[in-house]
C-alpha positions in Angstrom: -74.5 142.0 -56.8 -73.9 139.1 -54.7 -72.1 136.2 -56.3 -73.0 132.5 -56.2 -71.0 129.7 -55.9 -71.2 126.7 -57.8 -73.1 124.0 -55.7 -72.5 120.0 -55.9 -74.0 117.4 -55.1 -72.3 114.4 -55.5 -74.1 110.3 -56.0 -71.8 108.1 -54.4 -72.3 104.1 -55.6 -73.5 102.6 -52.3 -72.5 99.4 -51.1 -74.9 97.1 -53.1 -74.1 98.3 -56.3 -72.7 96.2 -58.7 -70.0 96.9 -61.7 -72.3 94.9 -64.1 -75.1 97.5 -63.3 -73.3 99.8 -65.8 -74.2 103.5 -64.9 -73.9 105.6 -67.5 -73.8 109.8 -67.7 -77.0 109.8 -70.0 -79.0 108.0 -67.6 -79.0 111.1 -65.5 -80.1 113.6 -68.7 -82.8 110.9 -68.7 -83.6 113.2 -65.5 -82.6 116.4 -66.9 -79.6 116.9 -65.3 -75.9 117.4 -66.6 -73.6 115.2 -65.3 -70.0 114.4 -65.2 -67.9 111.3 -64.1 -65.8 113.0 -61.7 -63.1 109.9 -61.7 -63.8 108.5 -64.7 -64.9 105.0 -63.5 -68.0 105.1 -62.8 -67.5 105.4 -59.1 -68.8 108.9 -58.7 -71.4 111.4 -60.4 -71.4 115.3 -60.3 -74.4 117.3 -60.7 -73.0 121.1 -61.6 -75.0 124.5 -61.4 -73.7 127.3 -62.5 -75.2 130.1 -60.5 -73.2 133.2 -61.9 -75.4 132.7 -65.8 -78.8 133.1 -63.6 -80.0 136.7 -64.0 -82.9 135.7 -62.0 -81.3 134.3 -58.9 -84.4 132.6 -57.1 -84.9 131.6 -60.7 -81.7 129.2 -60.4 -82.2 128.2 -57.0 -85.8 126.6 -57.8 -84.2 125.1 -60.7 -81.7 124.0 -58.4 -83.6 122.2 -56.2 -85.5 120.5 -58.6 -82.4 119.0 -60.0 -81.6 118.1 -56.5 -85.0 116.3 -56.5 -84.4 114.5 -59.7 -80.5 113.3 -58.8 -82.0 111.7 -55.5 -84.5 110.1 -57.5 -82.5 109.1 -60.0 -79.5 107.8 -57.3 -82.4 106.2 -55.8 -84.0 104.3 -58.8 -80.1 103.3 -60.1 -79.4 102.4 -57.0 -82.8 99.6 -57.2 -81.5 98.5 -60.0 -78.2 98.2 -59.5 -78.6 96.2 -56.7 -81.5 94.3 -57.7 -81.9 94.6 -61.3 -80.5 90.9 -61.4 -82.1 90.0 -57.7 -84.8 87.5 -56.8 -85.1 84.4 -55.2 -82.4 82.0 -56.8 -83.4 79.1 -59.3 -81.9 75.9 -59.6 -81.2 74.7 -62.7 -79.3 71.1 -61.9 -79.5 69.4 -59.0 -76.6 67.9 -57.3 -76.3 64.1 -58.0 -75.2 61.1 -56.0 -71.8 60.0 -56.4 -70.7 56.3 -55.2 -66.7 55.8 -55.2 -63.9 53.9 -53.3 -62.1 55.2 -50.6 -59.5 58.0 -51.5 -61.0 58.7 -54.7 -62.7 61.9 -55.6 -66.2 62.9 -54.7 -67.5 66.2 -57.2 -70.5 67.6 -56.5 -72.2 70.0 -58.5 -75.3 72.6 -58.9 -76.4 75.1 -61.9 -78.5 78.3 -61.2 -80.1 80.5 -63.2 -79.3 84.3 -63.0 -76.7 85.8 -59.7 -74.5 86.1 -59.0 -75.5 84.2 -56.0 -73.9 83.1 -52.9 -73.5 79.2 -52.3 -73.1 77.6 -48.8 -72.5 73.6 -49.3 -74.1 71.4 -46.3 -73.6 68.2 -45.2 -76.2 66.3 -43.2 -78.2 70.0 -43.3 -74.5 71.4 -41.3 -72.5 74.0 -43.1 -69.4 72.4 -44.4 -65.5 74.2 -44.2 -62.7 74.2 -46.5 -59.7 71.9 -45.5 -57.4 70.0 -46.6 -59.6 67.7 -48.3 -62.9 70.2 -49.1 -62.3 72.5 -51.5 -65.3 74.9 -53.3 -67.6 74.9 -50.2 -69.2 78.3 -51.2 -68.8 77.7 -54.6 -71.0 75.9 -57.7 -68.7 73.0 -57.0 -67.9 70.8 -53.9 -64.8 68.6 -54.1 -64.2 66.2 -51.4 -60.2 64.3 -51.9 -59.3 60.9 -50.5 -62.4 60.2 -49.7 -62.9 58.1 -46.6 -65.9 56.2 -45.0 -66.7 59.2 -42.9 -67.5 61.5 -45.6 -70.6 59.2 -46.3 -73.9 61.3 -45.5 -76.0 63.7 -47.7 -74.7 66.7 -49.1 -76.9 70.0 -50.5 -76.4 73.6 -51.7 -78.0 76.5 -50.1 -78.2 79.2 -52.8 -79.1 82.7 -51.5 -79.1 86.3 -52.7 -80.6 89.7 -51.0 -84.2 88.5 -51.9 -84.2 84.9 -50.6 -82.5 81.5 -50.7 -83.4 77.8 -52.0 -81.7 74.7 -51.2 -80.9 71.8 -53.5 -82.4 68.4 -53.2 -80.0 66.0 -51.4 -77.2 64.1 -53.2 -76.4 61.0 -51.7 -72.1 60.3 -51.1 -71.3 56.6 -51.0 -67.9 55.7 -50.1 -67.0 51.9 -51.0 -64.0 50.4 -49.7 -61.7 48.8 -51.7 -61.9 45.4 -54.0 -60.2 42.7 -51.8 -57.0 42.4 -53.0 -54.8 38.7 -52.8 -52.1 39.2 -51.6 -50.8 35.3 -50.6 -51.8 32.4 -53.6 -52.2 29.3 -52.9 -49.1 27.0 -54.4 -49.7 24.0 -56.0 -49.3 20.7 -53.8 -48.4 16.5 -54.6 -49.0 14.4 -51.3 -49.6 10.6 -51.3 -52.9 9.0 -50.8 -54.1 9.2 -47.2 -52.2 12.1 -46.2 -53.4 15.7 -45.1 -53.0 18.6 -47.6 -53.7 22.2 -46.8 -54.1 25.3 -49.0 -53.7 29.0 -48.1 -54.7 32.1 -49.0 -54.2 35.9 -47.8 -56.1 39.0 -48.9 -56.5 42.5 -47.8 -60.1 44.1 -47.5 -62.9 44.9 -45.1 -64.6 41.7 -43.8 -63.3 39.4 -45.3 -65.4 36.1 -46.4 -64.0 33.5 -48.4 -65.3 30.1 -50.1 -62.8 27.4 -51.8 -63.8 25.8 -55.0 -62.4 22.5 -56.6 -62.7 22.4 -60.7 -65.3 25.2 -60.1 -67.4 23.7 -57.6 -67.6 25.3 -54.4 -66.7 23.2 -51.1 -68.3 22.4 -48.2 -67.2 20.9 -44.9 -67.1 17.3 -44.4 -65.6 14.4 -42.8 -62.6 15.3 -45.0 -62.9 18.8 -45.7 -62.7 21.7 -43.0 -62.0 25.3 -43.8 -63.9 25.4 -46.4 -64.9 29.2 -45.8 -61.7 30.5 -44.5 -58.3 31.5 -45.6 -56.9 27.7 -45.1 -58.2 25.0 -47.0 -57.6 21.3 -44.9 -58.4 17.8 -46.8 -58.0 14.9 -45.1 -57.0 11.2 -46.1 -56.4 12.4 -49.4 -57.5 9.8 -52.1 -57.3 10.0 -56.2 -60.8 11.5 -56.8 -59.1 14.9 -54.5 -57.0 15.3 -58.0 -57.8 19.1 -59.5 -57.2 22.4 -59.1 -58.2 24.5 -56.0 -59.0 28.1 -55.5 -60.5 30.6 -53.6 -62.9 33.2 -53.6 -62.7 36.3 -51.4 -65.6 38.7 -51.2 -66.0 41.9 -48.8 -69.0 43.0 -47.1 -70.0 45.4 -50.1 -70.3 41.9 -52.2 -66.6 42.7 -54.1 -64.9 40.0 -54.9 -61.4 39.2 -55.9 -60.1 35.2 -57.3 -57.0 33.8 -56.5 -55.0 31.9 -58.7 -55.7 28.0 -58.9 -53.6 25.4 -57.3 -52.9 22.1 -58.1 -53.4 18.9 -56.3 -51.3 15.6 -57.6 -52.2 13.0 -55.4 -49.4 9.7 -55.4 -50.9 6.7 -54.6 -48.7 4.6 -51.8 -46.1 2.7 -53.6 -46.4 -1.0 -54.3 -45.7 -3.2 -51.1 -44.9 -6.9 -51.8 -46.6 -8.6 -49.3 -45.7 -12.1 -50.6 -42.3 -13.1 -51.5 -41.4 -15.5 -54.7 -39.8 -18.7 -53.1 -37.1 -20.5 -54.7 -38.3 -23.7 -56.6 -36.4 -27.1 -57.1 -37.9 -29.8 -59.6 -36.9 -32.1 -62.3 -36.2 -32.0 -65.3 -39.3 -31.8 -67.7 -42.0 -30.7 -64.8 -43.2 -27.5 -64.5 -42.7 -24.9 -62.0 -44.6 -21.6 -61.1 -43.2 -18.2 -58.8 -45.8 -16.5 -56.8 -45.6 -12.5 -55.6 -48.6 -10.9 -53.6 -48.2 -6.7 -53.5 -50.7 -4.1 -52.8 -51.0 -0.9 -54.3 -53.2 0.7 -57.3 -53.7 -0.8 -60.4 -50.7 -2.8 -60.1 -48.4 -4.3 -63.5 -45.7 -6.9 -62.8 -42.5 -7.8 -64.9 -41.1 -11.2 -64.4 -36.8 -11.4 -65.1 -34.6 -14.1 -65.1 -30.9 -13.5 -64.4 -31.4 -9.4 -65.6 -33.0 -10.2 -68.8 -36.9 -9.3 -68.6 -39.0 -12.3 -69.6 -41.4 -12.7 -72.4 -44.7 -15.4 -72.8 -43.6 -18.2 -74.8 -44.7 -21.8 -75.6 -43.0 -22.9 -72.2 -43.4 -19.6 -70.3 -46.7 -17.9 -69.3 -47.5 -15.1 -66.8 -44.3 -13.1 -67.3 -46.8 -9.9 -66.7 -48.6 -11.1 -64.1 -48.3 -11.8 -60.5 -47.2 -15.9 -61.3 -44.7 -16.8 -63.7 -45.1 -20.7 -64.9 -42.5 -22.9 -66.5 -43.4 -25.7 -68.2 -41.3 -28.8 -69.3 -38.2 -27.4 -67.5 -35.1 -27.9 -68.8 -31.4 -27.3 -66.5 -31.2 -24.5 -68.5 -34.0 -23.0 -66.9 -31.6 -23.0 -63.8 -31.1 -19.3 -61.8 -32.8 -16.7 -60.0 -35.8 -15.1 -61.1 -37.4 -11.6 -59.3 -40.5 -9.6 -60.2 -40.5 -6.0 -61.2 -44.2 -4.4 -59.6 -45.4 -1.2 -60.6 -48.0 1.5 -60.3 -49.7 3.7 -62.5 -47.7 6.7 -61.2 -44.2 4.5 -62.3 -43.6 3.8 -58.2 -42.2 0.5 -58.1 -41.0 -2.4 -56.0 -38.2 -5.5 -56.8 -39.3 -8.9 -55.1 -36.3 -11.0 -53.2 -34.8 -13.1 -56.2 -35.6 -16.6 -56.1 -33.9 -19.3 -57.0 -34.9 -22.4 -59.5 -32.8 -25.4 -59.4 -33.3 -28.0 -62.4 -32.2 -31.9 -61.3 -32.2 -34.6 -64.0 -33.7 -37.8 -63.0 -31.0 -40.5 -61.7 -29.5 -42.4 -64.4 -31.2 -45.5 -65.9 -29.5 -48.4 -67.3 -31.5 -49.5 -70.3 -28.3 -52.3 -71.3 -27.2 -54.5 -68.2 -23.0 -55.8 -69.4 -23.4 -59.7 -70.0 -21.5 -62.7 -68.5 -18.5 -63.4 -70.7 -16.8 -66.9 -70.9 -13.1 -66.6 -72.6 -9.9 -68.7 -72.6 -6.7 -67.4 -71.1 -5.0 -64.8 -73.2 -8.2 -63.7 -75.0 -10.2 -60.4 -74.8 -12.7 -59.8 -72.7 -15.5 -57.1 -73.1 -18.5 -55.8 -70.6 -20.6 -52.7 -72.0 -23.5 -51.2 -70.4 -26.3 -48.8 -71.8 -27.8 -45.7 -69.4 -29.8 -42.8 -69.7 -29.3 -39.8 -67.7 -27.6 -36.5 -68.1 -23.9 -36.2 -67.9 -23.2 -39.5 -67.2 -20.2 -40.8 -65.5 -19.0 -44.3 -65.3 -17.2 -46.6 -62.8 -16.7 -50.4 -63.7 -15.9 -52.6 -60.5 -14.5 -56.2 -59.5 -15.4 -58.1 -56.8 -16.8 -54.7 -55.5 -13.1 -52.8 -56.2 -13.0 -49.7 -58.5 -10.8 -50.9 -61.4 -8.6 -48.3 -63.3 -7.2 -48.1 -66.6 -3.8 -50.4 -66.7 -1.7 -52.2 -69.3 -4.2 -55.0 -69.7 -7.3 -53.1 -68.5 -9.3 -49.7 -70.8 -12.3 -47.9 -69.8 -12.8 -48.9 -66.8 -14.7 -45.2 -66.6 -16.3 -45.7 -69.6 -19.8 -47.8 -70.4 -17.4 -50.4 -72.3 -15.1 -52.2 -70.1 -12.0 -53.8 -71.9 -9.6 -56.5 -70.4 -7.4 -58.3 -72.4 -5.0 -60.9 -72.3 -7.4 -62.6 -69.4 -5.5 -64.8 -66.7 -7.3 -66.5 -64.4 -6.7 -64.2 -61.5 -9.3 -61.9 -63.9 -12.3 -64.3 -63.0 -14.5 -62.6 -60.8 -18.0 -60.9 -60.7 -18.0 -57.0 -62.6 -20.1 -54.5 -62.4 -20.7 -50.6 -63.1 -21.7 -47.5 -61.2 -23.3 -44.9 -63.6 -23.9 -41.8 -62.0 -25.3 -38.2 -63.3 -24.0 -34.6 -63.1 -26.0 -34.0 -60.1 -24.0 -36.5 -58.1 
């Protein structure tokens, strides 16, 4: 008797097959056919025939074959759905989105299928996109573009494909924005005096640059006065009260992002008071009046009128102490001195006049009592008195046009009364008196 070997034939997994088809040994007795998993993982299948059990030999080789038949099949139908059991033309589930960010942020974009697993291929203006330092996920679910720059603006899709066909995603749009303009220079806060030139500055950082200066929230245009009005450096000329305020600037880019600086403060001093007229110094009598005169320019001028130091005050003889003429009425000599005057602004800037000076003279002396002839015998007393008015009077009795002074026989000769006694003869004669004032 001739003796038969056992005869294999062994299913190999092709290729395409997949680990998620799951093979299993009683999908072959589906078939008929014992089977064994030579390694144990699947990778492999056995069919076994055991010819020496066969009394009819031909018997077993028909039956043979047939098994043959039915592990091709078999291999063949696991093998279709292995490979394509989860096949077909991909589906899209979510689209990929447009993103909008700033340059160097990060751009994600996304897509959700049904099914797969599928193969992805990421595109970029309909041009297959790398990996790099920046790309990551380019045949993946998910594109991520780092630091993004202006470059990376375009359209981006998904081509999704499997064994039975492909579909691409609608476009996603990438915006790249460039950064808010960022002030890097303020402008400072300035004081000038009226009718000088003031500027203002201010330095940003951004892609085309525009820029517009506003005053207490109004925005400026150029003038006569004004230039630079939509640049970095604000220019006012002949600056006057009314430029008083706050300043600032606004800096936009060409995307329409704006960035505000801080706000910057114009004083604005007016020119300090200028006398243009000095007070002149004033002589007069006693009992008239007198009156100092100042001419200044200069905004919204006050005056302060002082006499020797002491600031003066309206009274019943004295007017215009806070005004540009100061009166005096009814002088008296102790009106007597130098008087200045104290102008001011409204921003405290102030000017002293030249001092000037008043001088008081009495009228002269007026004799309201002429002495009298006297008529006396030798050895008597004689007496001449005279009456004046006047201030600080002084006296001077005369003979026969010669000063007399006091002797044994003769008092106040410098006095208004005249005395001379004991008379001779040699005393006859013609007397008279000089009266004179302080002034003299």
């Amino acid at each position: 008797m001739k003796s038969w070997k056992r005869r294999e034939v062994e299913v190999k997994r092709g290729p395409r097959h997949r680990t998620s088809c799951g093979i299993r040994s009683r999908s072959w007795h589906e078939w008929g056919v014992a089977t064994q998993d030579d390694r144990g993982d699947g990778s492999g299948l056995t069919v076994h025939c055991d010819m020496k059990t066969q009394t009819n030999q031909k018997a077993c080789a028909a039956r043979l074959l047939i098994r043959r038949v039915a592990v091709v099949v078999g291999a063949m139908f696991l093998a279709f759905q292995c490979t394509y059991g989860q096949s077909g033309k991909p589906q899209i589930t979510a689209q990929p989105t447009t993103q909008t960010v700033v340059v160097g942020a990060t751009a994600v974009f996304q897509v959700a299928t049904a099914g797969g697993p599928w193969d992805y291929e990421w595109l970029k203006g309909g041009t297959p996109i790398s990996n790099d330092a920046r790309i990551s996920g380019a045949s993946t679910p998910t594109l991520t573009i780092t630091g993004t720059q202006t470059s990376d603006v375009g359209e981006y899709s998904v081509r999704v494909y499997g064994t039975e066909g492909q579909v691409y995603s609608e476009q996603a749009q990438l915006k790249v924005n460039a950064a808010a303009p960022q002030i890097t220079l303020h402008p400072t806060n300035q004081t000038v005096n009226v009718g000088q030139t003031v500027s203002f500055t201010v330095q940003a950082q951004g892609t085309e640059l525009s820029y517009q200066w506003v005053k207490e929230g109004t925005p400026l245009a150029d003038s006569g006065t004004i230039s630079g009005a939509t640049s970095s450096q604000l220019v006012l000329l002949n600056v006057q009260g009314g430029d008083v305020g706050q300043y600032w600037a606004v800096v936009t880019d060409e995307q329409g992002q704006k960035a505000t600086s801080e706000a910057a403060q114009l004083k604005v001093n007016a020119v300090p008071p200028q006398i243009t007229q000095q007070p002149t110094s004033q002589t007069v009598m006693v009992g008239q009046s007198v009156s100092f005169v100042v001419q200044a320019q200069g905004t919204e001028l006050s005056y302060q009128w002082v006499k020797e130091g002491t600031p003066l005050a309206d009274i019943a003889t004295i007017s215009g102490s806070t005004s540009n003429m100061l009166t005096i009425l009814n002088v008296q000599v102790a009106d007597a001195g130098e008087y200045w005057v104290v102008v001011r602004d409204t921003q405290e800037q102030k000017v002293t006049s030249e001092p000037a000076q008043l001088k008081v003279n009495a009228p002269p002396p007026q004799i309201t009592k002429q002495p009298t002839n006297q008529t006396v015998t030798v050895g008597q007393t004689a007496v001449f008195v005279v009456q004046a008015q006047g201030t600080g009077l002084g006296y001077q009795w005369v003979k026969e046009g010669t000063p007399l002074a006091n002797s044994a026989s003769i008092s106040g000769a410098d006095t208004n009364r005249l005395v001379i006694q004991n008379v001779q003869v040699s005393d006859a004669g013609e007397y008279w008196v000089v009266v004179t004032d302080e002034k003299c």
